[in-house]
N, C-alpha and C positions, 0 to 999 in steps of 0.2 A: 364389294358385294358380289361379282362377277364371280370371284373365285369363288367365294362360297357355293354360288350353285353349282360352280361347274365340277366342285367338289365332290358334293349330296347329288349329280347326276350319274357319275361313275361308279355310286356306290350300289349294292344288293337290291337296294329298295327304294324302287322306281317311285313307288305312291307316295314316297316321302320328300322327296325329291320336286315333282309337281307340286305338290301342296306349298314346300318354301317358296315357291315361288310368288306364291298368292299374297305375301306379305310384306309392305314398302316402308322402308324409313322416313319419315316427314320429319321437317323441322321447320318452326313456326317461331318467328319472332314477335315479342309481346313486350313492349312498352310499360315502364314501372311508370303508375302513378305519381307517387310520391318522388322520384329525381328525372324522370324521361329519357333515363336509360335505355337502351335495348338489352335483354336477355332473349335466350333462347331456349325454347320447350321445345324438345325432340322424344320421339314414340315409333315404337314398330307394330303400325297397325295395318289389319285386316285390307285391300286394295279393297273392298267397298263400303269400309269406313273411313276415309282419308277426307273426302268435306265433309262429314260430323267432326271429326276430329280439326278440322280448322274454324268450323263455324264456331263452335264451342270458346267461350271465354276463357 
């Protein structure tokens, strides 16, 4: 991910550049009922939805 910003900061367009920044990849481990597997639910949300996004079922 590192590169990507450092990508989007050498380019034209600074405002766009900041703004990715404001967005983090979460990955959330969630438990199958039915075999008690682990699976994993990953999202690229907003950095101040990241505990909605874990609270959430």
């Amino acid at each position: 991910m590192a590169k990507a910003a450092k990508t989007a900061i050498k380019t034209k367009d600074q405002k766009a550049a900041a703004e990715a920044k404001n967005w983090t990849k979460v990955i959330k481990a969630v438990r199958s009922p039915k075999t008690g597997a682990y699976t994993f639910k990953e999202a690229i949300v907003h950095k101040d939805k990241v505990k909605d996004f874990l609270a959430a079922k």
